[in-house]
PAMIVO-96190 format. One line per 10 residues: number of its first residue (from 1); their letters; for each residue x, y, z of C-alpha. Coordinates in nm, 2 decimals. Last residue first. Layout:
% residues N
NUM) a) X:Y:Z; ...
***
This chain:
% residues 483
483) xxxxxxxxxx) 5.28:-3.50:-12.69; 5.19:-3.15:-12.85; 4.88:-3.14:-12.98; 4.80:-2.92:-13.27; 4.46:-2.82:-13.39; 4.41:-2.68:-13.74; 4.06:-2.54:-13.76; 3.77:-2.39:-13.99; 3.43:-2.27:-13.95; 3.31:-2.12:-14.26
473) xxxxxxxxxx) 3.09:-1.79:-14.25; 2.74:-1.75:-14.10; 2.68:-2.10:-13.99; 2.35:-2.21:-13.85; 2.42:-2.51:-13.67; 2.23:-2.46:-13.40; 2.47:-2.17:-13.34; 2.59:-2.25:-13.04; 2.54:-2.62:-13.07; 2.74:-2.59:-13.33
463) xxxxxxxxxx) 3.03:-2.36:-13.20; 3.08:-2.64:-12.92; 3.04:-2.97:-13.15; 3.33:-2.82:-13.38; 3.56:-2.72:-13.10; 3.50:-3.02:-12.95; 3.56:-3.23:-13.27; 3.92:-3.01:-13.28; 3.96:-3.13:-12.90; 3.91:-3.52:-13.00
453) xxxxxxxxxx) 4.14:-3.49:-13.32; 4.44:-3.33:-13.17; 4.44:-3.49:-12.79; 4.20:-3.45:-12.55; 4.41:-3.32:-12.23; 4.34:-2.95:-12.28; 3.90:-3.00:-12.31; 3.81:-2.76:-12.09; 4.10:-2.52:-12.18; 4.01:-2.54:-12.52
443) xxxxxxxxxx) 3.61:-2.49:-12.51; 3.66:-2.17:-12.24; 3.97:-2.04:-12.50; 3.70:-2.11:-12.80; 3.42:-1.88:-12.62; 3.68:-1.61:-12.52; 3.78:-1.57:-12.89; 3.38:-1.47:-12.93; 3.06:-1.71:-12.97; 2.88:-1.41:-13.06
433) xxxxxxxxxx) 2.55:-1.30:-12.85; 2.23:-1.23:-13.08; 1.95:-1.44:-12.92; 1.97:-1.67:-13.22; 2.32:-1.71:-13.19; 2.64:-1.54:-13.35; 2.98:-1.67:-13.47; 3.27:-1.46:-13.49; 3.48:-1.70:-13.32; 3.48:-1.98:-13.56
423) xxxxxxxxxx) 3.37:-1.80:-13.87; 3.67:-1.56:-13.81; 3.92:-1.83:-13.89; 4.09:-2.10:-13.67; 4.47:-2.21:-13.53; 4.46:-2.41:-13.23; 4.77:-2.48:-13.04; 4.81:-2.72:-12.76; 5.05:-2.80:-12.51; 5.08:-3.09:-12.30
413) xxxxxxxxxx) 5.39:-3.13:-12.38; 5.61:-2.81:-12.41; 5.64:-2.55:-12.71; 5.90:-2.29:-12.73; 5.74:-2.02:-12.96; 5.90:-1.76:-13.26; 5.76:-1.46:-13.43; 5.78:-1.34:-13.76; 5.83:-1.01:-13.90; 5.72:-0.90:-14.26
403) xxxxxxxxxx) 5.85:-0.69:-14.54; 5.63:-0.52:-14.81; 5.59:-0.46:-15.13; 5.27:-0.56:-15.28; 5.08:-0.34:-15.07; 4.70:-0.46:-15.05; 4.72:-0.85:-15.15; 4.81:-1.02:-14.87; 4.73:-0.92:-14.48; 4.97:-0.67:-14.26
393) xxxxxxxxxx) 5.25:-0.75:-14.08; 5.37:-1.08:-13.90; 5.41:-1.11:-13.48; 5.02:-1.22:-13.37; 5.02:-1.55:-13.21; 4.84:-1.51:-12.89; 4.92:-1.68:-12.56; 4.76:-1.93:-12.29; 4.84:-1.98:-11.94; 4.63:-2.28:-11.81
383) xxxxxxxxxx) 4.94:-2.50:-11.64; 4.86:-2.74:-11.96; 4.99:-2.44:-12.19; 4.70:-2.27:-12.48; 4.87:-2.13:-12.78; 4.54:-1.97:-12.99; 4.61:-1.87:-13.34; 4.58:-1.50:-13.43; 4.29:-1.42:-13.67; 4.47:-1.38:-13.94
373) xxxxxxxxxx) 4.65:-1.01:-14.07; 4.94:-1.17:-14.21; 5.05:-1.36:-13.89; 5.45:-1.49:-13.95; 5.55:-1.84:-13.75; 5.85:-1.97:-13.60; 5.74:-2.30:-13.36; 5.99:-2.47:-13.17; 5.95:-2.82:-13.02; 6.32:-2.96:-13.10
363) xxxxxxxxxx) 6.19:-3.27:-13.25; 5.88:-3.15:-13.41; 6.00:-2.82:-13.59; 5.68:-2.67:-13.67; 5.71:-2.36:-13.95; 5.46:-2.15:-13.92; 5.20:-1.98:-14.16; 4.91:-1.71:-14.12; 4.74:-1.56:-14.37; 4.42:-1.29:-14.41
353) xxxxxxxxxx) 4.35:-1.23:-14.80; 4.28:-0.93:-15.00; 3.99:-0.77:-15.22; 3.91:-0.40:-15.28; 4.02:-0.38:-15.66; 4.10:-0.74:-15.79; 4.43:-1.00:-15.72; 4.69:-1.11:-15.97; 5.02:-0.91:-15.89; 4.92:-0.87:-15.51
343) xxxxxxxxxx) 4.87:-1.30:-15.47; 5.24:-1.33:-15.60; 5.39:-1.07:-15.43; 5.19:-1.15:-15.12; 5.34:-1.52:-15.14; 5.69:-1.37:-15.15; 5.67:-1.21:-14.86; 5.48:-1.47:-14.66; 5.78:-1.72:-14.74; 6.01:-1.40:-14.58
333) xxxxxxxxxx) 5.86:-1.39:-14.29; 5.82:-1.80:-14.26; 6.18:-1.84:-14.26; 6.27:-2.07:-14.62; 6.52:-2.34:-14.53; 6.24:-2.64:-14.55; 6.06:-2.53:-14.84; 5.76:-2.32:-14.94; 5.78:-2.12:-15.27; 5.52:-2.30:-15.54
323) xxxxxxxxxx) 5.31:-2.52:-15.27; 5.21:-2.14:-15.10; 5.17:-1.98:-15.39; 4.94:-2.26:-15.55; 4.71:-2.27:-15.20; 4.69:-1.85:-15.25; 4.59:-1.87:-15.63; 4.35:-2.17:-15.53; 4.20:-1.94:-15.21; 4.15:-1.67:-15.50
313) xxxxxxxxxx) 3.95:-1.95:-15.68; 3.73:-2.01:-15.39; 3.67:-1.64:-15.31; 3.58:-1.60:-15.69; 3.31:-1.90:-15.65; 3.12:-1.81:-15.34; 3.23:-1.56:-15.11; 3.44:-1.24:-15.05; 3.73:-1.17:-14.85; 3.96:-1.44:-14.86
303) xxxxxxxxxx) 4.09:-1.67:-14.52; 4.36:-1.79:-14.46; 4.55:-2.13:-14.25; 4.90:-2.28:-14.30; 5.06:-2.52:-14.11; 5.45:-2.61:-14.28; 5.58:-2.95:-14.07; 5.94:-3.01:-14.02; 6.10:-3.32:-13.90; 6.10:-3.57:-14.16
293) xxxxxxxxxx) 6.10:-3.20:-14.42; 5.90:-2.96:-14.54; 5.56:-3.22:-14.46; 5.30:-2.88:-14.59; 4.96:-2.89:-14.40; 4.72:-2.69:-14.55; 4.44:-2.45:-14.49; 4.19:-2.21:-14.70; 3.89:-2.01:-14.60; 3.74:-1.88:-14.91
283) xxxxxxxxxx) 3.39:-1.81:-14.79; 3.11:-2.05:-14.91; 2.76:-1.91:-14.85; 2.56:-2.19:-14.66; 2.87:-2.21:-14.44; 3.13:-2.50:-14.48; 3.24:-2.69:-14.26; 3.66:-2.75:-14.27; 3.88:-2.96:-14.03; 4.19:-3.04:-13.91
273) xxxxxxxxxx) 4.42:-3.28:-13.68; 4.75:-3.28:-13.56; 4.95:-3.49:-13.35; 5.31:-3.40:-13.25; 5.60:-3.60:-13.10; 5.69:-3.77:-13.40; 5.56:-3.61:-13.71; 5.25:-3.65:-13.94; 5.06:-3.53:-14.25; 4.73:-3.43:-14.29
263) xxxxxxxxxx) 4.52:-3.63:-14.55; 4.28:-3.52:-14.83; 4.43:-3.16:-14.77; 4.19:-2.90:-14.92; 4.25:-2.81:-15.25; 3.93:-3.04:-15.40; 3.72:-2.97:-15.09; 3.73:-2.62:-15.19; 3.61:-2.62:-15.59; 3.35:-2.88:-15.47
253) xxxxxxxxxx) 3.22:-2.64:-15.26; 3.26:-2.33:-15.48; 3.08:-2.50:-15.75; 2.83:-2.62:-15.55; 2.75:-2.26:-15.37; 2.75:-2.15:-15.72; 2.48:-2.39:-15.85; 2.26:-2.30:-15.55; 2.30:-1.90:-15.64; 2.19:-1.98:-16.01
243) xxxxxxxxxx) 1.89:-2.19:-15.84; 1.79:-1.91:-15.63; 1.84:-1.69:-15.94; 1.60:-1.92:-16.12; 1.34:-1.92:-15.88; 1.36:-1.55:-15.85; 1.38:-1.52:-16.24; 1.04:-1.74:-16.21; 0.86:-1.54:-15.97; 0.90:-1.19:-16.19
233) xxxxxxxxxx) 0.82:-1.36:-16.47; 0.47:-1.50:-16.37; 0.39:-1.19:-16.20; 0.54:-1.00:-16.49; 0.34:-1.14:-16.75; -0.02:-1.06:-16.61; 0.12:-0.73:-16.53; 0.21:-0.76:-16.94; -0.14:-0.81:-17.04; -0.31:-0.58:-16.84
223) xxxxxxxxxx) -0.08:-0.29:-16.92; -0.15:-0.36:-17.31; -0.54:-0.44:-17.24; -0.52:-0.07:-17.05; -0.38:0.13:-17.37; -0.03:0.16:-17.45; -0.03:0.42:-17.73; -0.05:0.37:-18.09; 0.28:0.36:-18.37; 0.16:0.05:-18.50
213) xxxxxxxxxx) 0.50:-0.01:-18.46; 0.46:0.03:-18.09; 0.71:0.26:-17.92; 1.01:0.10:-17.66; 0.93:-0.16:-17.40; 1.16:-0.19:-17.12; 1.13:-0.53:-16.94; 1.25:-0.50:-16.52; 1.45:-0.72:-16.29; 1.43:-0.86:-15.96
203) xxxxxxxxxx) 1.30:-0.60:-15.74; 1.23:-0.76:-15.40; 0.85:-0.79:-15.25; 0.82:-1.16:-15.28; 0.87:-1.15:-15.61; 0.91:-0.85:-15.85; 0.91:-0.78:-16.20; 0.87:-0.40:-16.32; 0.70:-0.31:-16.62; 0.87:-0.04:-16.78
193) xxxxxxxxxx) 0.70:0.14:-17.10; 0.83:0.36:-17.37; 1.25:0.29:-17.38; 1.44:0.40:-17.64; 1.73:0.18:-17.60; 1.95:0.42:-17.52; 1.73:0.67:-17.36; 1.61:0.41:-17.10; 2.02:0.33:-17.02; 2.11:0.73:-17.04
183) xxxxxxxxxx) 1.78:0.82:-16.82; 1.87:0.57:-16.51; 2.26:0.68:-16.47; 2.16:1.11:-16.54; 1.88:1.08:-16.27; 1.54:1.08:-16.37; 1.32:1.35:-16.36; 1.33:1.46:-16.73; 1.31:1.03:-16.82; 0.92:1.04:-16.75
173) xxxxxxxxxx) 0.89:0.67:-16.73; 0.54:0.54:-16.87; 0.41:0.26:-16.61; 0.33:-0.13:-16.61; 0.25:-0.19:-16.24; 0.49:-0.30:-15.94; 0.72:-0.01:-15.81; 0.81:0.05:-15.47; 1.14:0.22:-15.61; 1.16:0.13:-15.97
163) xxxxxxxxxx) 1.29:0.44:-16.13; 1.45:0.58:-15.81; 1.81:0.47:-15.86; 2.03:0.24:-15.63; 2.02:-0.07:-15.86; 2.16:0.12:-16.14; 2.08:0.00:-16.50; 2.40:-0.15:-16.66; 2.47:-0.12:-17.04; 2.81:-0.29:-17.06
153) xxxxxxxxxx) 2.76:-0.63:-17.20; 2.42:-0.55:-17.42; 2.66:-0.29:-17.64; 2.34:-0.10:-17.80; 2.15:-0.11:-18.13; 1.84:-0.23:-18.00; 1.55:-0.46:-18.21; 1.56:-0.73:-17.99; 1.75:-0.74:-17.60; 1.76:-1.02:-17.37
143) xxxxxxxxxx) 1.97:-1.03:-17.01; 2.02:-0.66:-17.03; 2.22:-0.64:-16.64; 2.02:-0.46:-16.38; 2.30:-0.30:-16.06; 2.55:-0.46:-15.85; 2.72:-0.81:-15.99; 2.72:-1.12:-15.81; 2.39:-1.19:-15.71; 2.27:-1.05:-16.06
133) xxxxxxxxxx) 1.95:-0.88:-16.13; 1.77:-0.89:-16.46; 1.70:-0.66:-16.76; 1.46:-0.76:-17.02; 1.49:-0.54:-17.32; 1.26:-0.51:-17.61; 1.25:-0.27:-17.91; 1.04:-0.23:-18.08; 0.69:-0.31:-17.90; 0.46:-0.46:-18.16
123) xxxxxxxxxx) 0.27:-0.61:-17.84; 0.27:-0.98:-17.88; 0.52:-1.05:-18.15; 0.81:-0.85:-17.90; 0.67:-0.98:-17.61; 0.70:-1.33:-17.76; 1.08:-1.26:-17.87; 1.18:-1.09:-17.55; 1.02:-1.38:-17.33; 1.17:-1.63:-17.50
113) xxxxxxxxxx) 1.52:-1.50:-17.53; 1.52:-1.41:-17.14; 1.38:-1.82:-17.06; 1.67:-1.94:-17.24; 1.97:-1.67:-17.11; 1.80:-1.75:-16.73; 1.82:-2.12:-16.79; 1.61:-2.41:-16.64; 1.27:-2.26:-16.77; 0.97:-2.49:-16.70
103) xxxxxxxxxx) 0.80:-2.26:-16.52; 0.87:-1.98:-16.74; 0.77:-2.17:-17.05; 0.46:-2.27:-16.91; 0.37:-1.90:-16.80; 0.45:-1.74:-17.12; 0.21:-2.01:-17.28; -0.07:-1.83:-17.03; 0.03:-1.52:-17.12; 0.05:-1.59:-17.47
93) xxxxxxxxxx) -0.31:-1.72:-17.42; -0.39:-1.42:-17.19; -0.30:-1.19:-17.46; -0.49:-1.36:-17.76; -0.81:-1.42:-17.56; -0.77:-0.98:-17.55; -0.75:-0.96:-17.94; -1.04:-1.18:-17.97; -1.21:-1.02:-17.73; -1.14:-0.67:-17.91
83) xxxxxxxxxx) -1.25:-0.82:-18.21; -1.58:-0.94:-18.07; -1.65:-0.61:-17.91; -1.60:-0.40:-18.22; -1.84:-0.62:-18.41; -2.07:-0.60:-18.13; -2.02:-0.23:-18.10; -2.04:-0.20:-18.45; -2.40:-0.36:-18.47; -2.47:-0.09:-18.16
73) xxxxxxxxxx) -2.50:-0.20:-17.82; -2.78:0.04:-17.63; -2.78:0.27:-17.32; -3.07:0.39:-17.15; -3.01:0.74:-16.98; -3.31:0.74:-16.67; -3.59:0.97:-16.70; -3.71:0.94:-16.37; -3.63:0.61:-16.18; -3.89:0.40:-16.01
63) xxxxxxxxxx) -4.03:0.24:-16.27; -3.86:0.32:-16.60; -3.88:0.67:-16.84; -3.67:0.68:-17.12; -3.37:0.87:-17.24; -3.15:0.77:-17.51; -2.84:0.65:-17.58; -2.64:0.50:-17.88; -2.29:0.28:-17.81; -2.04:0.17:-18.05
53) xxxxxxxxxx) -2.05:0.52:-18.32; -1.73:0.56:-18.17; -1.93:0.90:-17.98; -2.14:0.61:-17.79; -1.81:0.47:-17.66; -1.68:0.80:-17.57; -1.99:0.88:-17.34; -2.04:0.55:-17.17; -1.60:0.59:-17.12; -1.64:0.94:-16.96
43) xxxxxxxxxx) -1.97:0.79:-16.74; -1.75:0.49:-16.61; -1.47:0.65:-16.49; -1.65:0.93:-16.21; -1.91:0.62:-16.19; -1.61:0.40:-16.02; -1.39:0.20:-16.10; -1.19:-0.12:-15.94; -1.18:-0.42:-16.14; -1.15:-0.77:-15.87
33) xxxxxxxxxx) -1.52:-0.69:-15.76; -1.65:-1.02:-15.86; -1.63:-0.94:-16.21; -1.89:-0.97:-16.40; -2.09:-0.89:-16.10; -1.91:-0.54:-16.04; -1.97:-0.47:-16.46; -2.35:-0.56:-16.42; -2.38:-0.34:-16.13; -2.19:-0.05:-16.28
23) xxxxxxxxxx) -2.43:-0.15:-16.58; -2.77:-0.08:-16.37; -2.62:0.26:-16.25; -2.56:0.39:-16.60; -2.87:0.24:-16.76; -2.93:-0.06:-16.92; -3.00:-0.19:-17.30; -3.01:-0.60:-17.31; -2.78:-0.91:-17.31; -2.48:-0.77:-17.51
13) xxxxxxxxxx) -2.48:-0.42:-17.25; -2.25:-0.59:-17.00; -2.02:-0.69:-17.28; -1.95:-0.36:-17.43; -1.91:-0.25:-17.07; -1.63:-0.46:-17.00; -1.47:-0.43:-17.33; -1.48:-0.03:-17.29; -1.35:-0.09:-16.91; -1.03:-0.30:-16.99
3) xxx) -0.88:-0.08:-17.27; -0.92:0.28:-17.41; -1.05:0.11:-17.75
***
């Protein structure tokens, strides 16, 4: 049968014979105007069902109409129509078990397994794929494949490609006008039919259906079926993504409050506090508070490009470099040195790290310090003069071997030095205005006397109610109060 509208009009004409216009009425009762034809569709399908041998036709004479066409169920149209029902209460009951298993579905690998292997049973399709979208990698990995002879770990479908632009019903790829990236992967596995998967208007994945066994075309029950399939589908690899991305963000959380210091150490003459809040997407912002010596403190503060759980393990590399090389003799230039030799040797394509370290020496009140690329610390004097830490080189991780200056700062009481990443000062509100380096100077200088811990909590309560607490990238800070 051609699909939907044969078993429609099958049924319509179970009760009694009707003509063409009486049946269009029948078929928009049935149902509720939620299948859309019209007579140029309905007359070609009248006409093929009655050459099946499922229809016969004759015409007859009724009130009010001359000569109308009346249209009669044949004994193999009923036995036709019952077997094509059956067939049909098949599909929605997979799609209805499909469903259950979808909202139940805890793992993506799980849920892709079942739905290959049901799709598979259900349509005769050989092979299946079900290709998904990853928030960490660019482009539709194969989640599930059966029946395909292909390497399931490198076959990536490009997110950029035209294939499933503002796509949402079952369709037939023509592969000729395809570009080269989208037609290797569909010729690979063979593919017949894509039905797309979407929720709430994002692309989240696609199944690729290859030729029945039967060796028979996708007809309209088939296409039915599986848009059935793929709104459940498409909603529940959302759900689960959201719940992948959730899992991360915990990861990475608990990854970064384990290196963080539990405790910041103290020296005479010098207070220091710090703090870390985390952004709803965890960056890799790192510091640390090395005790080099009774007398020397180490205060280190970075930040890795990228978020989640790689940035976090990068920022363990960079917390494990530090710890490894740091001591009280080593200059801060040449400590950075070495520490970018370490983090260049292990780090990826396109990603590098922003560092800044000093040495404090709390008795004689000097500060030596080298700026990789940070955000340059804030030295703010109780006579309202402030200055910017910025004598270093370039950040970690691009040019393995390179040299770096370093700077050096008298510091007097009353001062106080606040060291912070970009989430601090590039922090925007709902009206669109960033919180900005003068935002912080206007939240230090009004709070100068506070010492360590008081001003850092002002700093935090400041970009907060900014924000509304909305945090686009880690807010972090080292504040130093010299007494």
């Amino acid at each position: 049968m051609k699909g939907i509208l044969d078993r429609l009009i099958l049924q319509a004409l179970t009760l009694q014979p009707n003509h063409g216009h009486a049946i269009a009425q029948r078929l928009r009762r049935m149902t509720r105007g939620g299948f859309g034809f019209n007579h140029g569709s309905l007359y070609p399908a009248l006409h093929r069902l009655e050459a099946n041998g499922w229809l016969t036709s004759q015409w007859e004479l009724r009130e009010g109409i001359n000569k109308a066409k009346i249209y009669t169920l044949t004994p193999s149209g009923r036995r036709q129509l019952k077997t094509e029902t059956a067939a049909w209460n098949r599909y929605v009951e997979i799609a209805r078990q499909l469903a259950r298993e979808v909202a139940e579905a805890g793992q993506l690998d799980t849920l892709a397994t079942t739905v290959v292997d049901w799709l598979r049973e259900a349509t005769g399709a050989r092979p299946v794929a079900l290709f998904t979208r990853s928030h960490t990698n660019p482009g539709y990995g194969i989640s599930a494949l059966r029946d395909g002879d292909v390497d399931t770990g490198t076959l990536r479908f490009p997110a950029e490609g035209a294939l499933l632009h503002d796509r949402s019903i079952p369709f037939e790829p023509n592969v000729d006008e395809l570009a080269a990236g989208e037609r290797d992967v569909l010729e690979a596995i063979g593919t017949r039919l894509v039905v797309p998967l979407r929720a709430k208007g994002e692309s989240v994945g696609f199944l690729s259906l290859g030729a029945k066994s039967s060796e028979e075309p996708y007809d309209d029950d088939d296409r039915e079926f599986l848009a059935m399939v793929a709104d459940q589908l498409g909603l529940g690899l959302a759900s689960l993504r959201l719940s992948a991305q959730q899992v991360d963000l915990d990861d990475a959380t608990a990854i970064q409050r384990r290196l963080l210091p539990t405790t910041i150490p103290q020296r005479r003459g010098v207070a220091i506090a710090a703090s870390w809040q985390p952004a709803k997407a965890i960056g890799g912002d790192y510091y640390d508070v090395l005790g080099l010596s009774d007398t020397l403190l180490g205060l280190c503060i970075g930040d890795v490009v990228g978020k989640g759980v790689p940035a976090a393990l990068l920022m363990a590399n960079l917390q494990a470099a530090v710890k490894a090389v740091a001591t009280a003799a080593l200059p801060p230039r040449d400590l950075v040195a070495r520490v970018n030799r370490i983090i260049g040797s292990n780090i990826g394509p396109g990603k590098f790290i922003t560092f800044f370290y000093a040495v404090l020496d709390a008795e004689s009140k000097t500060l030596v310090f080298t700026n990789a690329g940070h955000n340059p610390p804030l030295l703010t004097r109780a006579d309202g003069s402030f200055s910017t830490l910025d004598d270093g080189g370039p950040v970690l991780g691009v040019f393995e071997t390179i040299s770096y200056d370093q700077g050096s700062v008298e510091l007097k009481t009353g001062d106080r030095l606040t060291l912070f990443t970009d989430g601090v000062t590039e922090l925007w509100n709902s009206t669109g205005a960033e919180f900005g380096d003068d935002g912080l100077l206007e939240v230090i200088r009004t709070h100068q006397t506070l010492d360590a811990a008081a001003l850092e909590d002002a700093i935090t309560q400041a970009v907060t109610a900014f924000s509304h607490g909305d945090f686009q990238d880690d807010v972090t800070l080292v504040v130093v109060a010299v007494n």
